[in-house]
N, C-alpha and C positions, 0 to 999 in steps of 0.2 A: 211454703207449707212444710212448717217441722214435724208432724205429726208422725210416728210411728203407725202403721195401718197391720193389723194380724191379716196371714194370708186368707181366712174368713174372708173378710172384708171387702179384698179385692176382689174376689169370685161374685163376691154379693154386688158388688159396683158394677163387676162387668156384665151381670145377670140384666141387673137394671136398666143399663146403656142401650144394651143391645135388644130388651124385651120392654121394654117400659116399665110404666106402673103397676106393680103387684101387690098383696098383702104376705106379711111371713109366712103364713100357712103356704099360699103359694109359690114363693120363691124356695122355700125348705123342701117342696115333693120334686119342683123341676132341677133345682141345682142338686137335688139329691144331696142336704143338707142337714141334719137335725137342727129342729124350731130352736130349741135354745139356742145354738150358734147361727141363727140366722138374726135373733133376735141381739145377740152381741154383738154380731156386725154390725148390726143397722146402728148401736148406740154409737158405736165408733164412728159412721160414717157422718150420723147427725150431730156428731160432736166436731168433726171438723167441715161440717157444712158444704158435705158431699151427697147427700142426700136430704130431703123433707118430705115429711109427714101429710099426707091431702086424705079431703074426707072420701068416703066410698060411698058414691049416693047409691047404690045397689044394696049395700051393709053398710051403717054406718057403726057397728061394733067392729069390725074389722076396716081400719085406714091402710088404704095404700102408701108406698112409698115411691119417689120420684126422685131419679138422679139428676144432680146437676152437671150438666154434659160438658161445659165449659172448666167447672176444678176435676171431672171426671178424666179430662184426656189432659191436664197437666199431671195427674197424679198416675195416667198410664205412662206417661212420656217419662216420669221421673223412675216408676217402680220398673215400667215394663207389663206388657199385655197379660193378662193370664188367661192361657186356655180353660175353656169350659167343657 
């Protein structure tokens, strides 16, 4: 994994890991995040195929997103954990 990850990203990944499936709005009040940087991280993480997009059957105007836990903990191993 070449990819360059903004510390965003990482906080948004381990938010994910460790909470599961949320939508931005949600991940932005609990990581105490502003939505636009919640929402750039997620492009970052879907761009290198750290997280995807699932529908919300409670909202489906607001999708969840889902970490992939298996490039999640190679990309802790290689960055290092970041506290939340």
């Amino acid at each position: 994994m070449s990819m360059e990850l903004p510390m965003s990203a990482l906080i948004v990944l381990d938010f994910l890991t460790k909470k599961g499936p949320h939508s931005p709005k949600v991940i932005s009040k609990k990581a105490n995040l502003p939505l636009r940087t919640v929402s750039f991280a997620l492009r970052h993480l879907r761009k290198g195929k750290l997280c995807r997009r699932i529908p919300n059957l409670s909202d489906m105007r607001q999708p969840l997103y889902i970490a992939d836990n298996e490039r999640a903990r190679a990309v802790f191993l290689r960055f290092g954990k970041v506290p939340m």
